[in-house]
Each structure stands twice: as structure tokens, then as C-alpha cells.
C-alpha positions in Angstrom: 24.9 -5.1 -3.8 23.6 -7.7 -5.9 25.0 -8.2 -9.3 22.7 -7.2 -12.3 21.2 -9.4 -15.1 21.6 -12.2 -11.8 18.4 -14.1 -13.0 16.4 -14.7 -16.5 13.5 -16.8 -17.2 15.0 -20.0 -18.7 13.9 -21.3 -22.3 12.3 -24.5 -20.3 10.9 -23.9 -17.3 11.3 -26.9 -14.7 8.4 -28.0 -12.8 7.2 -26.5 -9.7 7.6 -29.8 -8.2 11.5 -29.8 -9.4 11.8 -26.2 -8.5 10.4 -26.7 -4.7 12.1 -25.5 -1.9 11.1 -25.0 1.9 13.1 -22.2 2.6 11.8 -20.0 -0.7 8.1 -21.3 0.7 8.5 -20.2 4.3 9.9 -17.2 3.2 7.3 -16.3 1.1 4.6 -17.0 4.1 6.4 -15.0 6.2 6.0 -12.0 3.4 2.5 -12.6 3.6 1.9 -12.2 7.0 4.3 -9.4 7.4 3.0 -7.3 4.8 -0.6 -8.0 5.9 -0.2 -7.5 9.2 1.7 -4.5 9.4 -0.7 -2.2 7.3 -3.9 -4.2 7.7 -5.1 -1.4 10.2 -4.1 1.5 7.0 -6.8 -1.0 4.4 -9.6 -0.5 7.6 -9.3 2.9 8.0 -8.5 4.1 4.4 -12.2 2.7 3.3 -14.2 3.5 6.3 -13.0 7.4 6.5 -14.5 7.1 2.8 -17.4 6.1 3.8 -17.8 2.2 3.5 -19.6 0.5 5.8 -19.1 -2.5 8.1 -20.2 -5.1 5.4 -18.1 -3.0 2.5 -14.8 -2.8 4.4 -14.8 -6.6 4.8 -16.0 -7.2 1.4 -13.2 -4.9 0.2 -10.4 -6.3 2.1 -11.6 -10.0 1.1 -11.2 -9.0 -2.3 -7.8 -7.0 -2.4 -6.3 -10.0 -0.6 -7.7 -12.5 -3.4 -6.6 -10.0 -6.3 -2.8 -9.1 -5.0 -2.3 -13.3 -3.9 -3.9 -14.3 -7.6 -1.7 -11.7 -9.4 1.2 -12.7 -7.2 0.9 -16.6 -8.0 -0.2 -15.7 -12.0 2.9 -13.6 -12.2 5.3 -15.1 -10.4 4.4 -18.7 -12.3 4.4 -17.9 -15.7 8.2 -15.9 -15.5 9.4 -17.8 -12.7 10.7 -14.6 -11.1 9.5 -13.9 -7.3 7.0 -11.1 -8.2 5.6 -9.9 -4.9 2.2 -7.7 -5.2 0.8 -5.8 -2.5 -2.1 -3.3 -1.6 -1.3 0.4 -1.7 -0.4 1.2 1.7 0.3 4.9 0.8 -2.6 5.4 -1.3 -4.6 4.2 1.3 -3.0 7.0 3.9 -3.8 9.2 0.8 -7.8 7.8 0.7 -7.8 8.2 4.7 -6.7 11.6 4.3 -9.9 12.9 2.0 -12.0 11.4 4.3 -16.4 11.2 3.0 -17.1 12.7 -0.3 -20.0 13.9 -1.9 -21.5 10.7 -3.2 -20.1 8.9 -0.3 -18.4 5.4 -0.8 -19.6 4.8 -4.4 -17.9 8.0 -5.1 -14.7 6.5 -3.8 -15.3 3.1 -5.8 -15.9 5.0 -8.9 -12.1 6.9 -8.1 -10.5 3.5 -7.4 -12.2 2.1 -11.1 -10.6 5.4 -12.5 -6.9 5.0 -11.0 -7.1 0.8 -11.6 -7.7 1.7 -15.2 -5.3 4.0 -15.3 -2.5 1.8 -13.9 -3.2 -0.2 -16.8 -3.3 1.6 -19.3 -0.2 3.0 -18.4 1.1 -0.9 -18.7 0.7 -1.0 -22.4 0.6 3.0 -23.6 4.1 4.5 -22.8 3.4 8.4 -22.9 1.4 8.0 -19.6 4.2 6.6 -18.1 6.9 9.0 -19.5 4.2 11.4 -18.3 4.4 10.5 -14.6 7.9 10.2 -14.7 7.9 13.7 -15.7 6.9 15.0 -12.2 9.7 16.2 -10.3 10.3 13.8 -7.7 10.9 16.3 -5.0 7.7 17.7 -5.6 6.2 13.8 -5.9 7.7 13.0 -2.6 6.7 16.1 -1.1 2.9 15.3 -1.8 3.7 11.5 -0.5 5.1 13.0 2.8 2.1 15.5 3.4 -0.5 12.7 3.1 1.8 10.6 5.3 2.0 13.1 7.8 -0.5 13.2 9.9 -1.2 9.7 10.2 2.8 9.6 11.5 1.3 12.0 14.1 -1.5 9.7 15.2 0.9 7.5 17.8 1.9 10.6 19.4 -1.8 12.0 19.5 -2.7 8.5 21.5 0.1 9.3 23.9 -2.8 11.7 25.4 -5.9 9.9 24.8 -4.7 6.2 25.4 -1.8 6.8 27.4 -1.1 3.1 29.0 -1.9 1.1 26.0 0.0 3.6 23.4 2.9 4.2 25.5 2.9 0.0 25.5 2.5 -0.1 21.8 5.4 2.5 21.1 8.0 0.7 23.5 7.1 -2.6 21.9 7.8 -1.0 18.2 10.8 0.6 19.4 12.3 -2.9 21.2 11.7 -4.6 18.0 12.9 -2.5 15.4 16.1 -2.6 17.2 16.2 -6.6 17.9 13.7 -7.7 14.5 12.6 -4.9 12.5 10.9 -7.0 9.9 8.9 -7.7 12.8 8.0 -4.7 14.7 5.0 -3.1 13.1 3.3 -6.5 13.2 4.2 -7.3 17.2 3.0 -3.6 17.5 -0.4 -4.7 16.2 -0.8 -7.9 18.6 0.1 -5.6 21.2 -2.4 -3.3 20.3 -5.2 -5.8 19.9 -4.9 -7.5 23.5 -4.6 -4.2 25.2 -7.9 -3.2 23.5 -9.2 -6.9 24.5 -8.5 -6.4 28.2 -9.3 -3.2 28.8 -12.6 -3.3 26.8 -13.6 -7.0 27.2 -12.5 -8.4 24.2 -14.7 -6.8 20.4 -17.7 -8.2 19.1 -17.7 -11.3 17.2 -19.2 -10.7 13.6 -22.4 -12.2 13.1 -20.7 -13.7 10.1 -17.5 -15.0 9.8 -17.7 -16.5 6.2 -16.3 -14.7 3.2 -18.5 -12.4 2.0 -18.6 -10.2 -0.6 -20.9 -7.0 -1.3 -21.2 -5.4 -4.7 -20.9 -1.1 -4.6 -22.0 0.9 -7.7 -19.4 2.9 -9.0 -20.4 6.9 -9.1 -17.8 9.0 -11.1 -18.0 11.8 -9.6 -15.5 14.9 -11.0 -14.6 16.1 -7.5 -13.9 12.1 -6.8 -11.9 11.5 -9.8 -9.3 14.6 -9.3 -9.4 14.4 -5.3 -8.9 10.2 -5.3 -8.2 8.7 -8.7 -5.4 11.1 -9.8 -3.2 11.3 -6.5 -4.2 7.7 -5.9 -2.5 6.8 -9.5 0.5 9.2 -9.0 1.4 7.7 -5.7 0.9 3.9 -6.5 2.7 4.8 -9.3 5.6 6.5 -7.7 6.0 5.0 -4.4 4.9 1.2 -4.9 5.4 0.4 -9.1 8.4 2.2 -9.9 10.3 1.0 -6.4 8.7 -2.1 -6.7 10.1 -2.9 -10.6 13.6 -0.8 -9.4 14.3 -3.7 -6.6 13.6 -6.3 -9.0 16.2 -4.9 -10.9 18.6 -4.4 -8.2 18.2 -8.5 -7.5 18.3 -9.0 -11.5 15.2 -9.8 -12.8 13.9 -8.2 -15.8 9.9 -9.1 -15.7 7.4 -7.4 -18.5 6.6 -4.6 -15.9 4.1 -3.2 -18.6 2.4 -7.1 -18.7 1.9 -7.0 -14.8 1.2 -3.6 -14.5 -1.9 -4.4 -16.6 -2.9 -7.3 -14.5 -2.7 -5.4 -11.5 -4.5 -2.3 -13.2 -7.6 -4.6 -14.5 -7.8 -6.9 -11.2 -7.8 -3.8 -9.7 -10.6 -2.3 -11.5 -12.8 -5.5 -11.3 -12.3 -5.9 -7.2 -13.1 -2.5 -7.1 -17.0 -3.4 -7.8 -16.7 -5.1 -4.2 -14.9 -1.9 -2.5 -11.3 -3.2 -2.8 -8.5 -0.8 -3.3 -5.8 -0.9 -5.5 -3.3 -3.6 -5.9 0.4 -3.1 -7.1 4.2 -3.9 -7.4 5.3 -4.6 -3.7 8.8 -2.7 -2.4 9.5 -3.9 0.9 8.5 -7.2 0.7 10.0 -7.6 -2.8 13.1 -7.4 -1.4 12.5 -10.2 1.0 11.2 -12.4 -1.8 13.7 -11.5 -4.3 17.0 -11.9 -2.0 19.1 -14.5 -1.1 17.5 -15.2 1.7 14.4 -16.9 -0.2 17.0 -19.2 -1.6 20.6 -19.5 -2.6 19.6 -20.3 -6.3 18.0 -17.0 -8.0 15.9 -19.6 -10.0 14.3 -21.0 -7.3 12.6 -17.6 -5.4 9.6 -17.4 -7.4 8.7 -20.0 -5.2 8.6 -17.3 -2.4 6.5 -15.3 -4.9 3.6 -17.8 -5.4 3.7 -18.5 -1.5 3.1 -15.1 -1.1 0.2 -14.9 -2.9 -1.6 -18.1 -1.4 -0.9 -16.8 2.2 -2.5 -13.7 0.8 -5.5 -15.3 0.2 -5.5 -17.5 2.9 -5.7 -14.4 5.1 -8.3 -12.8 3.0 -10.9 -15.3 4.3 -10.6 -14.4 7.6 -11.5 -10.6 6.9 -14.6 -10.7 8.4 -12.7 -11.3 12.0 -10.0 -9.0 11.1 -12.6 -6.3 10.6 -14.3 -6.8 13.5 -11.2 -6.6 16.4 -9.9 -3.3 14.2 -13.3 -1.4 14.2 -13.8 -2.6 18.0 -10.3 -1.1 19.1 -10.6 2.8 20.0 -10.0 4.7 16.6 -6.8 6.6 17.6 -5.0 3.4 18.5 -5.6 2.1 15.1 -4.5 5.7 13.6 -1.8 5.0 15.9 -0.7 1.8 14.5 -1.2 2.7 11.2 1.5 5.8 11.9 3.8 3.5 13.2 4.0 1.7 10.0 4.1 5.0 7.7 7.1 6.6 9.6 9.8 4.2 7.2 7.5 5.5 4.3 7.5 9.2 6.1 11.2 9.7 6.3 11.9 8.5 3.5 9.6 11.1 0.9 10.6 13.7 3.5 14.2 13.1 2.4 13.8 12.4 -1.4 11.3 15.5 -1.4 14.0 17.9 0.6 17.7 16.4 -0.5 17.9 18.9 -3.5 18.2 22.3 -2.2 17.4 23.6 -5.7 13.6 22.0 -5.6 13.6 22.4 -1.5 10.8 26.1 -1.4 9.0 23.7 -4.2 8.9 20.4 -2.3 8.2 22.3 1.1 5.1 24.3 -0.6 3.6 20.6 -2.0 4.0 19.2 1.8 2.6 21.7 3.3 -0.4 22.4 1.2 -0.8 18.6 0.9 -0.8 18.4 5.1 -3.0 21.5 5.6 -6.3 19.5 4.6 -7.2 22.3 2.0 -10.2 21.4 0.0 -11.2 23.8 -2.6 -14.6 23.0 -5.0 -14.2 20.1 -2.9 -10.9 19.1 -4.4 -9.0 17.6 -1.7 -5.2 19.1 -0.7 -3.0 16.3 -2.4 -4.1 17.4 -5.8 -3.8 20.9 -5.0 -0.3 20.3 -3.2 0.5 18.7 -6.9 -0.5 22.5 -8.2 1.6 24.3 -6.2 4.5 22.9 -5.9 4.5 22.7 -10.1 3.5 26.4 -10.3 6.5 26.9 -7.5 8.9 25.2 -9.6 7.8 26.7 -12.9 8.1 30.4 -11.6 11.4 29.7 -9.4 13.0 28.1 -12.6 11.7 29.9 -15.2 14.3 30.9 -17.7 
């Protein structure tokens, strides 16, 4: 375990040229590959079960790559700490989930405004955040793992449909996350790609490969704002920020999380004009940039950070392409491929949101009213999972 308080900014920072270092760069290109790569497929789906169209989805995912690699870089240069920043991967299993609203993809836009702002407010205004923290976090976890759920079916639902070419992709995710498990979900996603290729002749070049981007009015629509913007916020919130700050910690750096949280929350709010989801603190890939395997000198692995962030962006100009070979491969295998990189993210809120036995009837009443799809004055299940597990709670420990 690392020791706390390892790193602080220093009074004088050295140059970047003084501070360079190969290994803290490579590392931090390989964080930006990995974590694009390996939920990639989650950003596609996410915003076209919402409605966006062909154009929108690449604008979107142009821009959420620019915003998370500029925050990254901003960040991670001014308090030479290795701030990683990443898209909402479960958020956007939580967007897929709702699937078309009334008001179709501006709806959705409007939402992601609505939970940018949010974020940021919560940066600088500390009862919001006390607020959130508030929630049990059984019954947060609970409402992670029934959003999660059935997209951690999907690989087993292509078993049927695409036998050959899931039943290739599984064994390939299963071989590497026993010999390079940093690696599997992305091998997983090559795999899938060239099976698709061969078997379907390869998918349609777009008819424009340059970035792109396409502005969306925002609608604020009420059943938007409390199906999308509030379980949107509450699971950046508590499964990206919080862990995200926590391993920071655990590597000990002590960035102004309320500073970033800000940036994120407004860069957030501002891409969303061009369909791009939200950005936030990074978990997984924190760790990678944060450890000691970025460099041997804590001072040095904000270099990581920043190289993070320019492979970020580098990959956000290739969207257009990316786009294209997801949307030609057959929509289960995508599904399938996103489920593959949930199931970490899966077992772990199933565990948090079951481990206390005291909040388990609670937790279990969240998931499954969260997984049953129910929609009610077209209020989608997550917010109503939220509900019931707090009404659970309240009457089960009522004193």
C-alpha cells in the first residue's frame, strides 16, 4: 500500500522539460488507449439508444475526447500531480439503459447540460456534496449494479445470435485477463472488429473522415432531467469522482478536487452543445498514472497525466472512423463488448451494494427495480430504483 501524504506540489515547479521522462510518457499513452479502447463501444451505444444520430455520435465523441485530454493536461500541469480524467463509462450504461425520450436527443443533451452543471456546482458549494454522500452506499451501488446489469448480459445474449464470433470474443477476454488484464477488454474489441470485417466485408467508410462537430439544442425536458440528469450526476458522482479523488489519495496526492470537479462540470456542460457526455475523475486508469509504474519519482507522473490527455485527443480526431466500424458491427456484439468491459464495474456494486446484511432487502429492492426497466410518467427505473430502496431503508430502520 502506498504511503500517504507521498507527493505535494512543490513551491517551484521545475520545467516540463526538466521534469521529462519516457517511461511516465508511455505510460500515460498506454492510459489513453486503454481507457478509450475498452469502453469506446459503451460512448456509441450510450448516445445512439438516446437518439443521436450518425453525425451527432461522432460529433459527440470528438468532443468528450478533446474535453477529458484538455482537462487532463490543464490539471495535471498546473499541480504537477498525474490527474487522469475520463468519460463516464457507467453513466453511459445508465443513458443506454433509458433508451429514446420524449424530445429525442436534445432531450438527452438538455439532461447532460443539467448533470455537467451540477457536477460543478457541487465543486465549489459543499452541501450538494455532503448531500450525495448522504445516500447509503448499498443502496447507491445497488442502482449502479441494476443499470450495469443487463448490458453484463449482452455477451451471453450473443452467445445465441453471433455464436462463432462471440464465443471468439469471450475466449479471447478470458485468455487475456489471465495473461494481461490491462489488456483484455481492448484485444476483445480488435477481435470483435475483424470478425465483423470478414464475415460482413469489412463497414462502410464515412463519407467524412475529418473532425466534425454538430451543434444540438438543448431541451429541458422534466421527465429528461429526473430520468438522465439526476442518476447521471449520482453515478459520476459515486462511482468515477469519489473513487477517482480516493486513489489519488491512496498514491498521496492531495489535488483541489472541488477546482477540477468544476472544470470537468463546465467543460462538460459546454461539449454538451455538440452531444458529448460527461467527463470526470478517472478510477482505473488513475491508478496506472498515479503508481510507481509511471515513474519511480512521485514528482515526475504528472507527466503520465498530460500524456494522457494528448493521446486523448489524438484519438478524438479519428472518431469519424471509430463510429463508423462500431455502427457497422451487428448491434449485440457491440452490447456484447460493452458487457465485457462492465462485468469489473458489475461485481464490484453488486458486492458494495450486498456486503452489509443490514441494508441487503434495501440494496436488493434498488437493483431490481433499477434492472426491471420500469418507467412510470416516463421516469425511467434508476431514479425510481433510488425511491425504493430509500423508502426500504426508511421503513426497515425506522426507529
Amino acid at each position: 500500500m502506498p504511503s500517504p501524504n507521498l507527493h505535494q506540489p512543490v513551491a517551484e515547479p521545475r520545467s516540463l522539460a526538466a521534469d521529462w521522462s519516457t517511461q511516465a510518457a508511455v505510460m500515460g499513452l498506454i492510459v489513453a488507449i486503454v481507457g478509450y479502447g475498452s469502453s469506446v463501444a459503451i460512448v456509441v451505444q450510450g448516445l445512439t439508444s438516446v437518439g443521436a444520430t450518425r453525425e451527432q455520435v461522432i460529433s459527440g465523441l470528438i468532443l468528450v475526447s478533446l474535453a477529458k485530454g484538455l482537462v487532463a493536461v490543464w490539471a495535471s500541469w498546473t499541480t504537477r500531480m498525474p490527474i487522469s480524467i475520463a468519460w463516464t463509462t457507467p453513466g453511459l450504461a445508465l443513458v443506454a439503459t433509458t433508451g429514446a425520450m420524449a424530445g429525442g436527443f436534445p432531450a438527452a443533451v438538455g439532461a447532460f447540460i443539467v448533470a455537467a452543471l451540477a457536477i460543478a456546482v457541487t465543486g465549489v458549494w459543499k452541501p450538494l456534496g455532503e448531500l450525495v454522500a448522504r445516500i447509503p452506499k448499498p443502496i447507491a451501488n445497488a442502482m449502479l449494479a441494476g443499470v450495469l446489469f443487463k448490458f453484463c448480459l449482452a455477451p451471453f445474449v450473443a452467445l445465441g445470435q453471433v455464436p462463432l464470433t462471440a464465443l471468439a470474443v469471450l475466449v479471447v477476454f478470458l485468455v487475456m485477463t489471465r495473461v494481461a488484464k490491462l489488456y483484455a477488454v481492448p484485444v476483445a474489441v480488435v477481435v470483435a472488429l475483424v470478425a465483423t470485417a470478414l464475415t460482413s466485408g469489412g463497414a462502410a467508410m464515412p463519407a467524412q473522415v475529418l473532425p466534425h462537430v454538430e451543434f444540438v439544442a438543448p431541451v429541458f425536458a422534466l421527465d429528461a432531467l429526473i430520468s438522465i440528469a439526476l442518476p447521471l450526476y449520482l453515478v459520476t458522482m459515486a462511482s468515477q469522482n469519489i473513487p477517482g479523488i480516493t486513489v489519488l489519495h491512496t498514491f498521496g496526492y492531495q489535488p483541489n478536487a472541488g477546482k477540477i470537479l468544476m472544470a470537468t462540470g463546465l467543460a462538460s456542460a459546454g461539449t454538451a452543445l455538440g452531444g458529448a457526455p460527461t467527463i470526470n475523475f478517472a478510477a482505473i486508469t488513475a491508478a496506472m498514472c498515479a503508481g510507481p509504474d509511471a515513474h519511480p519519482d512521485p514528482a515526475r507522473r504528472y507527466i503520465a497525466g498530460i500524456m494522457a490527455g494528448v493521446g486523448y485527443m489524438t484519438l478524438g480526431l479519428f472518431s469519424a472512423i471509430t463510429v463508423s466500424v462500431m455502427l457497422g458491427s451487428p448491434p449485440v456484439l457491440i452490447l456484447a463488448v460493452a458487457g465485457l468491459a462492465l462485468l469489473g464495474s458489475f461485481g464490484g456494486a453488486l458486492n458494495a451494494a450486498l456486503g452489509d446484511e443490514t441494508m441487503r432487502l434495501p440494496a436488493m429492492a434498488t437493483l431490481l427495480t433499477t434492472a426491471s426497466g420500469l418507467s412510470i410518467f416516463g421516469v425511467g427505473s434508476a431514479f425510481w430504483g433510488l425511491v425504493i430502496g430509500v423508502a426500504f431503508a426508511v421503513v426497515l430502520r425506522w426507529r
